[in-house]
C-alpha positions as a LaTeX table, in Angstrom:
\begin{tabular}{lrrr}
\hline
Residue & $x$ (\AA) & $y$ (\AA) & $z$ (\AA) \\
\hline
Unk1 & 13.16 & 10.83 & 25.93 \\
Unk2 & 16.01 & 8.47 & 24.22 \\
Unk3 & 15.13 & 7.47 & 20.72 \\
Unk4 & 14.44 & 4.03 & 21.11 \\
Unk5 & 12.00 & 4.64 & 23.83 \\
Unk6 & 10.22 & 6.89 & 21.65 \\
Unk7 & 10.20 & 4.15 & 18.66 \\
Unk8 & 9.11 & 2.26 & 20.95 \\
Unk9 & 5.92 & 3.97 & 21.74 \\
Unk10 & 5.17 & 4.73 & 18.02 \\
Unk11 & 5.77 & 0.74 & 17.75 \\
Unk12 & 3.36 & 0.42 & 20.46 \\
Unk13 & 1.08 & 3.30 & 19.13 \\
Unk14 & 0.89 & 2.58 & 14.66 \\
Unk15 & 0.46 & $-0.97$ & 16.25 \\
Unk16 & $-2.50$ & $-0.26$ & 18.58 \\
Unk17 & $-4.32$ & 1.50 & 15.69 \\
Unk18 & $-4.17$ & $-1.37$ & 13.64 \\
Unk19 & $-5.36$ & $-3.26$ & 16.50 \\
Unk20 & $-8.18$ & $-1.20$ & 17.30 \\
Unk21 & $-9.32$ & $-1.49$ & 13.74 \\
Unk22 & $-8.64$ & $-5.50$ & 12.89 \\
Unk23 & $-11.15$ & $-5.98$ & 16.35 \\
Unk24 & $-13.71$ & $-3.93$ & 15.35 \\
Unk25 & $-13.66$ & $-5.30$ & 11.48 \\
Unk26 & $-13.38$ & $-9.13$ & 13.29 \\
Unk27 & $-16.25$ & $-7.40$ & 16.09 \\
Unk28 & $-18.52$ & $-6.43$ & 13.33 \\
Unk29 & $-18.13$ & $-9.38$ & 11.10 \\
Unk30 & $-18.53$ & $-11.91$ & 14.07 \\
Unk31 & $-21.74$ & $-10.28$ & 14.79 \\
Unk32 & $-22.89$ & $-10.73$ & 11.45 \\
Unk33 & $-21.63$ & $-14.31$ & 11.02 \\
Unk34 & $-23.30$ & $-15.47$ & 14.60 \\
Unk35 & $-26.88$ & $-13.61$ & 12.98 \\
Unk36 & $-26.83$ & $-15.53$ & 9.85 \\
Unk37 & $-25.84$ & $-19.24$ & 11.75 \\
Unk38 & $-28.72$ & $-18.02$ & 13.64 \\
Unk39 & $-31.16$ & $-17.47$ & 10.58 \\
Unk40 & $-29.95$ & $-20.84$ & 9.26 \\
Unk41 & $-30.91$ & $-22.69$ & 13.02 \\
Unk42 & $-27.35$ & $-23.83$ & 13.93 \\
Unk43 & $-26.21$ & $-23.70$ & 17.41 \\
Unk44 & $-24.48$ & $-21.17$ & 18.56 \\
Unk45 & $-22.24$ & $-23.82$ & 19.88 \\
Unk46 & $-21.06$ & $-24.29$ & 16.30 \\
Unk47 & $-21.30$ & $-21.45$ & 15.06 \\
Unk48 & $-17.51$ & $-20.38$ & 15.13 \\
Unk49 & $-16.10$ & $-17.22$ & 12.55 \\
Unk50 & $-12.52$ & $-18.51$ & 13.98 \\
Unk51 & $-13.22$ & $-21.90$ & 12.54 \\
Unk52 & $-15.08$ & $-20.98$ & 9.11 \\
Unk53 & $-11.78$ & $-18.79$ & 8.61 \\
Unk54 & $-9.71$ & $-21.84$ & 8.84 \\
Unk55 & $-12.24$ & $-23.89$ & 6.79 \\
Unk56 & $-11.82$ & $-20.83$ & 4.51 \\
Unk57 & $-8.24$ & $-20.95$ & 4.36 \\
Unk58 & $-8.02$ & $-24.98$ & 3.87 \\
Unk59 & $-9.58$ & $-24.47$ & 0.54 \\
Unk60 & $-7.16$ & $-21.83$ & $-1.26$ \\
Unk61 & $-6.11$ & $-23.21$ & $-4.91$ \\
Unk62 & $-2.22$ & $-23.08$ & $-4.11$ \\
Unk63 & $-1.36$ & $-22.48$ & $-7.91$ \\
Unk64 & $-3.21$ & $-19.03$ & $-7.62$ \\
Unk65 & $-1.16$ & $-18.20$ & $-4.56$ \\
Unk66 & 2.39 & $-19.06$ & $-5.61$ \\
Unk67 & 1.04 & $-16.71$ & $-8.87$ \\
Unk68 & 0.37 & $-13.95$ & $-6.21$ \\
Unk69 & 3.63 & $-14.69$ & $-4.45$ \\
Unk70 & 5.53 & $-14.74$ & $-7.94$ \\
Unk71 & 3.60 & $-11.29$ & $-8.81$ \\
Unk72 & 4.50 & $-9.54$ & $-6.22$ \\
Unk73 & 7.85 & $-10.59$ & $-6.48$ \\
Unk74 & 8.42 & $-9.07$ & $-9.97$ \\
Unk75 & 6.99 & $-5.90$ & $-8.64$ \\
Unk76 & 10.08 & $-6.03$ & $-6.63$ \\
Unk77 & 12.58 & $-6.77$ & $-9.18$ \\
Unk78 & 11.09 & $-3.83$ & $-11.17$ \\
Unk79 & 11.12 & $-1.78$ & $-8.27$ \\
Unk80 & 14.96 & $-2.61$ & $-7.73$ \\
Unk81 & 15.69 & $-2.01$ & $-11.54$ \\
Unk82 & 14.37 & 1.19 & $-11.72$ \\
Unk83 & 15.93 & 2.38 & $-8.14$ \\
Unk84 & 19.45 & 1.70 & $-10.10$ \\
Unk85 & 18.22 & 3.93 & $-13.13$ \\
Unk86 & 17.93 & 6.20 & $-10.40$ \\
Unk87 & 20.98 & 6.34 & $-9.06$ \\
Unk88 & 22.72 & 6.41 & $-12.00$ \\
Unk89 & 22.59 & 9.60 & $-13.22$ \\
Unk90 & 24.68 & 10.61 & $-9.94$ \\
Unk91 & 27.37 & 8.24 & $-10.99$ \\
Unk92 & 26.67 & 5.42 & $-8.74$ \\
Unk93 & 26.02 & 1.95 & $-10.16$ \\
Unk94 & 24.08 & $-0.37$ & $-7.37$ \\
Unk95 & 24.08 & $-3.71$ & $-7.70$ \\
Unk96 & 20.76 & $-5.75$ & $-8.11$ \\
Unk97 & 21.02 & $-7.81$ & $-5.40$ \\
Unk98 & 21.32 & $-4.92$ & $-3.24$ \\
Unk99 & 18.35 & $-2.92$ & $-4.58$ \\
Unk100 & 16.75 & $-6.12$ & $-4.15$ \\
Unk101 & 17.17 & $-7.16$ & $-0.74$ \\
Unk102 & 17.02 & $-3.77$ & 0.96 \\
Unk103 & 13.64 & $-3.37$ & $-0.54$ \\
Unk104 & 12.53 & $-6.77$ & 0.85 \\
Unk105 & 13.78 & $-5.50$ & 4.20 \\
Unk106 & 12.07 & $-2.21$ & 3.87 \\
Unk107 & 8.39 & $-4.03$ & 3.59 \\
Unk108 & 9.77 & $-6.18$ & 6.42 \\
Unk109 & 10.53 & $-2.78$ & 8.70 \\
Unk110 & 7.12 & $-1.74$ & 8.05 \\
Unk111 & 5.53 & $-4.99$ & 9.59 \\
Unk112 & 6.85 & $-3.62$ & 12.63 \\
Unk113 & 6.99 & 0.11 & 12.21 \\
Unk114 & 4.81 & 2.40 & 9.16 \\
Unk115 & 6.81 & 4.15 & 7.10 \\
Unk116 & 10.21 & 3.08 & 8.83 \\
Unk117 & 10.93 & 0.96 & 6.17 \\
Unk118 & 12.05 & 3.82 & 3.79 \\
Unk119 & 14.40 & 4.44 & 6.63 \\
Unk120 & 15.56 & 1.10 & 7.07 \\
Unk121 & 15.88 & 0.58 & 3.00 \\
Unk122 & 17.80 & 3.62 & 2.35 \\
Unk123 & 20.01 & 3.28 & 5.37 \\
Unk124 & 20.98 & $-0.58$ & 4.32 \\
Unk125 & 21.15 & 0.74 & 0.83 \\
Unk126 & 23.86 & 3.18 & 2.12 \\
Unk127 & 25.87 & 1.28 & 3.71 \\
Unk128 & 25.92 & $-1.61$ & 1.76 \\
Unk129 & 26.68 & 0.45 & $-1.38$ \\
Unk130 & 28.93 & 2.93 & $-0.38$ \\
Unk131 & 26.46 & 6.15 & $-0.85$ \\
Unk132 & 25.69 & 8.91 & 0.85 \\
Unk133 & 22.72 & 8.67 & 2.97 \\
Unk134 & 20.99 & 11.94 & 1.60 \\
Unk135 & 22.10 & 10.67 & $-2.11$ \\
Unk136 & 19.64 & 7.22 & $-1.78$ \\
Unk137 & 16.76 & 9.37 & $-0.02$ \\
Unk138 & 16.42 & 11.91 & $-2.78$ \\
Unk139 & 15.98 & 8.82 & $-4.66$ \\
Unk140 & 13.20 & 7.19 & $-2.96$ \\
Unk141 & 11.20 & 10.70 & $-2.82$ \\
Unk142 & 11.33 & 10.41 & $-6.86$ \\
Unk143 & 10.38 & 6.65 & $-6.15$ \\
Unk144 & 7.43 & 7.47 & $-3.94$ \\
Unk145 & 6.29 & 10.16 & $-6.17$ \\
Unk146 & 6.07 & 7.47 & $-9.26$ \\
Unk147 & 3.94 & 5.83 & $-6.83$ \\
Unk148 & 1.59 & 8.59 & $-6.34$ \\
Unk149 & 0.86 & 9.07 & $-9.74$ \\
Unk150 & 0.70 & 5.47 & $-10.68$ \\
Unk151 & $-2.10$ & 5.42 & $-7.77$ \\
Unk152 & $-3.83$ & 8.40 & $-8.95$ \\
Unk153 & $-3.98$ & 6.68 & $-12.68$ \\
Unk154 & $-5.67$ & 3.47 & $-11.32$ \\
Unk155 & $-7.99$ & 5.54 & $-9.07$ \\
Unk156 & $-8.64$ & 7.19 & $-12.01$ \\
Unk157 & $-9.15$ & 4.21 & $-14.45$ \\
Unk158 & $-11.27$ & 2.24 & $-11.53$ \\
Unk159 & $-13.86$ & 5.36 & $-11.94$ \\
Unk160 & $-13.40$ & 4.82 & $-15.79$ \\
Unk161 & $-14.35$ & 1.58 & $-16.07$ \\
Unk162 & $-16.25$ & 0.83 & $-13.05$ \\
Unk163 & $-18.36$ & 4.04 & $-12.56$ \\
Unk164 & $-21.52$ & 1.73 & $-13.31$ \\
Unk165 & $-20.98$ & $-0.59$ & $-10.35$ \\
Unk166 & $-20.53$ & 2.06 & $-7.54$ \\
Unk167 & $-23.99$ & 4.16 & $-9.14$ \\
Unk168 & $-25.33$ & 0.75 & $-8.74$ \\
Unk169 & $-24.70$ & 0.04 & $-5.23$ \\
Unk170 & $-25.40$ & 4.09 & $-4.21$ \\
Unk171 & $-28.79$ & 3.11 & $-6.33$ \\
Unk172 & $-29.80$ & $-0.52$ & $-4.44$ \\
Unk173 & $-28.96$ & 1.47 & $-1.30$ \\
Unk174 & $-31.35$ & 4.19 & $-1.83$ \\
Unk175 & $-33.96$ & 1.94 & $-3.23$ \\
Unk176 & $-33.49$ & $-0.48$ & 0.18 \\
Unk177 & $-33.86$ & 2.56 & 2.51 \\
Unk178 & $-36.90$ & 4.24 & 0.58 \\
Unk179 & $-37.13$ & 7.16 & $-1.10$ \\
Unk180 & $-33.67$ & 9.03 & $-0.09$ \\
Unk181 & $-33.17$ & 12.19 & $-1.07$ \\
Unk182 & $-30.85$ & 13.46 & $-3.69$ \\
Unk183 & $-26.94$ & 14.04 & $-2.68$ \\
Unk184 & $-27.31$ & 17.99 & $-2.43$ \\
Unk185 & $-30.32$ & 17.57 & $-1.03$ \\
Unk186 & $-28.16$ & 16.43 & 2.51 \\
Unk187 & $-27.79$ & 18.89 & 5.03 \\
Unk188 & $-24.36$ & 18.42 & 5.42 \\
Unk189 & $-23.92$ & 18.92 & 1.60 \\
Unk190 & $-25.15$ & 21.59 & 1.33 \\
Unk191 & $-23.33$ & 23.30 & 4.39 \\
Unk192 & $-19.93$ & 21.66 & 2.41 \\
Unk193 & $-21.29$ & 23.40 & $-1.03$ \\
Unk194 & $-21.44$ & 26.46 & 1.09 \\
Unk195 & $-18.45$ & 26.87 & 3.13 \\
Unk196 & $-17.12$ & 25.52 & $-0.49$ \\
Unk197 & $-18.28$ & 28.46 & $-2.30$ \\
Unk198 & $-17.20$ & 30.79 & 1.14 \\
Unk199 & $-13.82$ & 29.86 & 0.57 \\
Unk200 & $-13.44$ & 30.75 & $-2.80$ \\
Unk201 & $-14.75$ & 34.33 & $-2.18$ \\
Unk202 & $-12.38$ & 34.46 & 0.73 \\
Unk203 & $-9.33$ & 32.87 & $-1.59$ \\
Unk204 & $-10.21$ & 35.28 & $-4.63$ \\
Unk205 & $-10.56$ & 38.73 & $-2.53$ \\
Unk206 & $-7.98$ & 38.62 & $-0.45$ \\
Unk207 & $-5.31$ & 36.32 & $-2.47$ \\
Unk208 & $-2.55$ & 38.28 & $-2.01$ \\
Unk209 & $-2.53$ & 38.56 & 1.87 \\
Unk210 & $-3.20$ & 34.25 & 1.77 \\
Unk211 & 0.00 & 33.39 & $-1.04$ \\
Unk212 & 2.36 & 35.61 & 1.72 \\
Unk213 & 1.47 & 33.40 & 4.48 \\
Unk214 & 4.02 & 30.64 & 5.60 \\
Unk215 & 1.47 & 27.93 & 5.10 \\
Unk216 & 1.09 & 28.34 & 1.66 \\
Unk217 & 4.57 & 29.08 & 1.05 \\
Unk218 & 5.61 & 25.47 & 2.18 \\
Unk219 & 2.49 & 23.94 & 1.00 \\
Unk220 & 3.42 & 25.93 & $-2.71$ \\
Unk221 & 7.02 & 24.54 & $-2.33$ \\
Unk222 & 5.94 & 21.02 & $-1.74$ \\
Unk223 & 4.40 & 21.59 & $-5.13$ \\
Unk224 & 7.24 & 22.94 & $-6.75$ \\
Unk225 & 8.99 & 20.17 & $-5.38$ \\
Unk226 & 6.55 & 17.64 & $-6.48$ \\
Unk227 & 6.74 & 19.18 & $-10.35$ \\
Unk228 & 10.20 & 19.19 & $-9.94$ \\
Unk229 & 10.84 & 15.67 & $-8.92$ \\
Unk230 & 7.94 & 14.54 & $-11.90$ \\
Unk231 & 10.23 & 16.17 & $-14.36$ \\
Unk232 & 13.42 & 15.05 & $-12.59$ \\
Unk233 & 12.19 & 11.60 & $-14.24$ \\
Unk234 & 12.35 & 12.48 & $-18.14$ \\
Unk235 & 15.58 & 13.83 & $-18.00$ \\
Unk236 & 16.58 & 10.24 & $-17.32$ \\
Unk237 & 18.86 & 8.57 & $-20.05$ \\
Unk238 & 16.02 & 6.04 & $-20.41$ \\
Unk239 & 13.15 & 7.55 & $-19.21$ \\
Unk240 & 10.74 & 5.21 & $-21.48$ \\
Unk241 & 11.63 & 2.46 & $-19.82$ \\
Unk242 & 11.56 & 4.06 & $-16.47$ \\
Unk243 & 7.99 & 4.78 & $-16.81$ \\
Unk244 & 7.75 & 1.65 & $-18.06$ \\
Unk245 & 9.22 & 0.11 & $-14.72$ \\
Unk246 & 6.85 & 2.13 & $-13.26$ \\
Unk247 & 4.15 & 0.97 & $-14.78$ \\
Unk248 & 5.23 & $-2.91$ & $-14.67$ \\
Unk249 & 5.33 & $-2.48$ & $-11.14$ \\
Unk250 & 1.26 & $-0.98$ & $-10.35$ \\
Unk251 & 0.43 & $-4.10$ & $-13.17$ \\
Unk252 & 2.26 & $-6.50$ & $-10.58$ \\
Unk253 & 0.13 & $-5.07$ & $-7.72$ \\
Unk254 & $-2.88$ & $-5.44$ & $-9.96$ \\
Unk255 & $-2.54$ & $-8.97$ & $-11.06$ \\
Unk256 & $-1.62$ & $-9.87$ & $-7.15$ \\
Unk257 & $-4.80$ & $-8.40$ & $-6.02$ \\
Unk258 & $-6.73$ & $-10.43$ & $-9.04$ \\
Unk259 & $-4.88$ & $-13.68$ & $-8.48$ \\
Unk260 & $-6.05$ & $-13.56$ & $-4.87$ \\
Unk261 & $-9.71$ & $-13.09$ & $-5.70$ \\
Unk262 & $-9.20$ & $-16.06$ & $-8.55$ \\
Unk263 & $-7.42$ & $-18.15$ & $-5.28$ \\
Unk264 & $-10.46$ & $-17.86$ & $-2.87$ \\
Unk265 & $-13.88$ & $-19.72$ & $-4.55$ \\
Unk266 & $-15.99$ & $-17.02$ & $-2.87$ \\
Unk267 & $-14.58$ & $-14.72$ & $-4.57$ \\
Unk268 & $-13.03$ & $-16.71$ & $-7.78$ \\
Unk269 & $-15.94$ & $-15.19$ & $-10.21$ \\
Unk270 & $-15.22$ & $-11.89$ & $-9.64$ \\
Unk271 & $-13.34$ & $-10.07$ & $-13.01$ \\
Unk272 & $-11.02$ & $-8.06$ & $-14.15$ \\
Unk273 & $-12.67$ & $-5.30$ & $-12.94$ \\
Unk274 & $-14.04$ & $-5.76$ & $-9.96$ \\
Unk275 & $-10.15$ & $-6.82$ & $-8.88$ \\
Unk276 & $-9.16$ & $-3.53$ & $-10.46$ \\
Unk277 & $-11.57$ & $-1.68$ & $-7.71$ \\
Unk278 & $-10.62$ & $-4.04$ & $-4.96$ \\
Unk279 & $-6.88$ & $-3.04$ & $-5.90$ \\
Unk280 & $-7.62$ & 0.15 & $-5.16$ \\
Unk281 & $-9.91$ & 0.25 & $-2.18$ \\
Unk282 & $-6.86$ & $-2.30$ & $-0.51$ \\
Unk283 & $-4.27$ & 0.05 & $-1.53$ \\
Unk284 & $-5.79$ & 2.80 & $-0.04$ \\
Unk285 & $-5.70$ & 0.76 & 3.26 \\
Unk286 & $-2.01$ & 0.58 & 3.14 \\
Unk287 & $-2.32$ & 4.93 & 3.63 \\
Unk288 & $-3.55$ & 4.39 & 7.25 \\
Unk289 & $-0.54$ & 4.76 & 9.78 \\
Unk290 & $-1.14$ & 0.80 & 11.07 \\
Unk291 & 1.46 & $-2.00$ & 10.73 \\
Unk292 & 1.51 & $-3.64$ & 7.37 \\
Unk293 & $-2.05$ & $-1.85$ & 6.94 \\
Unk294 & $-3.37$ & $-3.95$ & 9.84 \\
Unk295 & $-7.28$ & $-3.67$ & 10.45 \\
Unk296 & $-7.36$ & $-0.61$ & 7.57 \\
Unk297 & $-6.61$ & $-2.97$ & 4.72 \\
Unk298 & $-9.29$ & $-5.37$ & 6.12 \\
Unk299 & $-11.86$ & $-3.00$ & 6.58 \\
Unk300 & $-11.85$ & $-1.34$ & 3.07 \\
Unk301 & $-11.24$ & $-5.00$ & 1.08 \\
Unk302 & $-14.65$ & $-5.72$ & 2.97 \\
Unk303 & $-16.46$ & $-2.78$ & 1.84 \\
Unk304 & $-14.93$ & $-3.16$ & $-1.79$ \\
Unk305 & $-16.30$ & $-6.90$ & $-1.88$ \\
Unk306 & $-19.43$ & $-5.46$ & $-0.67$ \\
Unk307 & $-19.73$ & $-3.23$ & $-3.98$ \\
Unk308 & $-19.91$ & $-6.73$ & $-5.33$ \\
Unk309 & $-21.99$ & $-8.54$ & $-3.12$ \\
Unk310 & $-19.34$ & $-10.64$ & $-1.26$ \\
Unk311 & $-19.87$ & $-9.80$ & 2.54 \\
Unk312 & $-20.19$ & $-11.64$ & 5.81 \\
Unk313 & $-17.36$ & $-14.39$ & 6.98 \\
Unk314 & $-16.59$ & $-14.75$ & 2.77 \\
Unk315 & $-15.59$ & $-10.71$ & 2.08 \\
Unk316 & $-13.41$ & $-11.12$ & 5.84 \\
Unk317 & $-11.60$ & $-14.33$ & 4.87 \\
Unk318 & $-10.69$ & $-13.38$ & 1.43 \\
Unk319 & $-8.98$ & $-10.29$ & 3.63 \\
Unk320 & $-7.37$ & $-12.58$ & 5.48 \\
Unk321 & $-5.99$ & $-14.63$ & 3.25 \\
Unk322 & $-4.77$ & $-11.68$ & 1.27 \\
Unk323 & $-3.08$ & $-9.85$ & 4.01 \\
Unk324 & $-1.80$ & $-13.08$ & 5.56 \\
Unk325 & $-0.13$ & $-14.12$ & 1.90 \\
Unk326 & 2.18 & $-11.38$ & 1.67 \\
Unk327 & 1.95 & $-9.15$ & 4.43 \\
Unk328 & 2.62 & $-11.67$ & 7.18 \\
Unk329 & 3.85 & $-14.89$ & 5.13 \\
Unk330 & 6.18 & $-13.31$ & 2.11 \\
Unk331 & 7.15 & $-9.95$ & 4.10 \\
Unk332 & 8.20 & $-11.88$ & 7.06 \\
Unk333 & 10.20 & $-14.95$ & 5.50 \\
Unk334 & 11.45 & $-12.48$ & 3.15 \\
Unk335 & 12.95 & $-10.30$ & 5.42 \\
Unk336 & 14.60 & $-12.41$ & 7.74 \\
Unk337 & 16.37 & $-13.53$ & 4.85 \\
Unk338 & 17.23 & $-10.13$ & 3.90 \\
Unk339 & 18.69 & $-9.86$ & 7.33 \\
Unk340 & 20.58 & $-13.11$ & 6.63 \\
Unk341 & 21.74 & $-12.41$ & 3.12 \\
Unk342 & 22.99 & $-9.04$ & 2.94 \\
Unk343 & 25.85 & $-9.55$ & 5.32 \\
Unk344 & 26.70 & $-12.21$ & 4.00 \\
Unk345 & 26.91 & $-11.32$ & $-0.14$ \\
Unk346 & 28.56 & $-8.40$ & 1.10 \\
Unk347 & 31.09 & $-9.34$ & 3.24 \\
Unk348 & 33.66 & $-10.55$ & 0.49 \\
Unk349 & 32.93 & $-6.78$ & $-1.24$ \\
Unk350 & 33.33 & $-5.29$ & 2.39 \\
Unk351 & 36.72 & $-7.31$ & 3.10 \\
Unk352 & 38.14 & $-6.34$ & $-0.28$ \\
Unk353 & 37.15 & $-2.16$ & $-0.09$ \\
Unk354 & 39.14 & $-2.46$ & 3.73 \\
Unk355 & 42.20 & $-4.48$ & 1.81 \\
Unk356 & 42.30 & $-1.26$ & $-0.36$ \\
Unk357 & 42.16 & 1.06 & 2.33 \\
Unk358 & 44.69 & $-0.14$ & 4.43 \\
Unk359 & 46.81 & $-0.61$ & 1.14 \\
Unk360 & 46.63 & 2.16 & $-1.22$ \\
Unk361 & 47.92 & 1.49 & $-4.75$ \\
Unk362 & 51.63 & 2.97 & $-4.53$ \\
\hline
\end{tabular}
C-alpha cells in the first residue's frame, strides 16, 4: 500500500469518527429540540434545530469573538516564543515568523488529518530553518509534554474549585431517579474495587517476574523519558520564563473558552468557573482521534453546559459557535495563509543561502 493511499484512508477513517459522533450529538439534540417545540404546541413544520442554530449564530456579540480570536492568537505567539527558547540551547536561533506560521499550519494539518500537524509543523519548521528534522521533533515532544502537565494542573484546579458543582449535579441526579444507591454500592464497582485490589496482590507477589517483562520495560522508559524531558526544561537559560510561556499559553486557552461563553447570551451568565470546567471538558474533546475534535468536542461541551443547566438547541449552538470560531473559521483562513506566506518571506533568505553556496567566500 503507497503512503498516500494509506493517508488517505486514515483521512477518510479520523474523519468518519468525527462524523459518526457530530450526527449522533446533532441526532440526539434534534430529538430533544423537536420534543420541547412539541411541549410548547408549535408545528413541527417550524420547528427547525438547523434554523434556531442560525438564529443562534445571528446573535453572537462580535466584540467577544474578535477577543476569542485575539486570545487564541497570543496563545500562538507564546507558543512560537517558547519553541525558539527551545531550540536554542542546540545553537539554532529560529526566527518568529517562522515559529509562527508553521504552528498556524500545524492546527491547519490537523483540520484535515489528527495529529499530522506535528508532522507538518516540524517538517516546515525544518526546512524553512535549516534544521535537522530529528533536532525540531525532540523539541515538540518537550512542547507536548508542557502541555500535559499544564492540562493535568487545570484538571486539577477545575476539581479544586468546582468540586461543589459536579457533587451537585451527581446529587440532583440521584434525587430525580429516587433513592440510588451509594457509588460502591454498584455492581460494577465493586467488581472494579476487586479486580483493583487482585491486581495489587498479583503486582506485589510476583514484582520481579512483571518489571522483566518488555511491556513494562517500554512503558518504564516512557517514564524515564517523560522525567527526563520535565527536567530537560529547567536546565533552560531562562527557564522562569519558559514556564511562564507555558503558562501564558493554557491562560490564553482559558480566557478563549470564557470569552465564548460571555459571546453567546445563553450562555453569557455563566463565570469564571464554570468556563474553567467547560475548558476542560472541551479540551479533553480535542484527545479523541477526529478532525479538529469533530463530534468529540461537541459532545463533551454539551455535557459540561449540562453541569450548569444549559442543554437542548442552547448547550449545541454554543458548541457550534465555538468550534466553528476557531476550528473551522481561524484554523482554516489561517492556514491558507500560512501556505501563502511562508514561501514567500522565505524566498529572499532561500535565494541568498543558494548565492552562498554556489559562491563560497574565497
Amino acid at each position: 500500500m503507497s503512503s498516500k493511499l494509506k493517508k488517505a484512508l486514515q483521512f477518510l477513517l479520523f474523519l468518519g469518527i468525527g462524523v459518526v459522533i457530530l450526527g449522533l450529538v446533532y441526532r440526539s439534540q434534534n430529538t430533544a429540540f423537536q420534543e420541547q417545540c412539541r411541549l410548547d404546541g408549535v408545528p413541527a413544520g417550524e420547528c427547525s434545530l438547523i434554523d434556531q442554530l442560525l438564529y443562534d449564530f445571528s446573535t453572537v456579540h462580535p466584540g467577544w469573538i474578535l477577543l476569542v480570536i485575539a486570545a487564541f492568537t497570543a496563545s500562538n505567539m507564546l507558543r512560537a516564543w517558547r519553541w525558539q527558547m527551545l531550540l536554542e540551547p542546540m545553537g539554532y536561533r529560529a526566527r518568529f515568523v517562522n515559529s509562527f506560521l508553521t504552528i498556524l499550519l500545524g492546527y491547519f494539518a490537523n483540520l484535515f488529518l489528527p495529529r499530522m500537524g506535528e508532522v507538518v509543523r516540524a517538517g516546515s519548521l525544518s526546512r524553512y530553518e535549516r534544521i535537522p528534522m530529528e533536532r525540531v521533533m525532540g523539541t515538540l515532544v518537550v512542547d507536548r509534554l508542557m502541555d500535559f502537565v499544564c492540562l493535568a494542573l487545570v484538571v486539577g484546579l477545575t476539581f479544586i474549585f468546582e468540586a461543589d458543582t459536579l457533587w451537585a449535579f451527581i446529587s440532583s441526579n440521584q434525587q430525580e431517579n429516587g433513592s440510588s444507591p451509594a457509588l460502591w454500592q454498584y455492581p460494577v464497582v465493586q467488581i472494579g474495587l476487586a479486580l483493583f485490589l487482585l491486581a495489587a496482590i498479583v503486582a506485589v507477589l510476583f514484582r520481579k517476574k512483571i518489571l522483566q517483562h518488555p511491556f513494562v520495560q517500554k512503558v518504564s522508559n516512557l517514564i524515564e523519558g517523560f522525567w527526563d524531558g520535565l527536567r530537560s526544561v529547567f536546565r533552560l537559560r531562562h527557564a522562569g520564563l519558559f514556564i511562564a510561556y507555558s503558562l501564558g499559553i493554557w491562560l490564553m486557552f482559558y480566557l478563549q473558552c470564557w470569552f465564548n461563553l460571555l459571546a453567546f447570551p445563553p450562555t453569557a451568565h455563566l463565570g469564571p468557573g464554570a468556563a474553567l470546567m467547560i475548558f476542560v471538558f472541551g479540551t479533553l474533546g480535542f484527545v479523541i482521534p477526529a478532525p479538529g475534535g469533530m463530534g468529540s468536542f461537541h459532545a463533551l461541551v454539551i455535557a459540561g453546559l449540562a453541569l450548569y443547566g444549559v442543554i437542548g438547541s442552547n448547550a449545541f449552538s454554543y458548541a457550534m459557535i465555538a468550534f466553528f470560531t476557531i476550528q473551522i473559521f481561524y484554523n482554516f483562513v489561517a492556514g491558507m495563509l500560512s501556505l501563502v506566506l511562508l514561501p514567500l518571506l522565505n524566498k529572499r533568505q532561500e535565494a541568498n543561502t543558494s548565492a552562498a553556496t554556489e559562491h563560497p567566500a574565497g
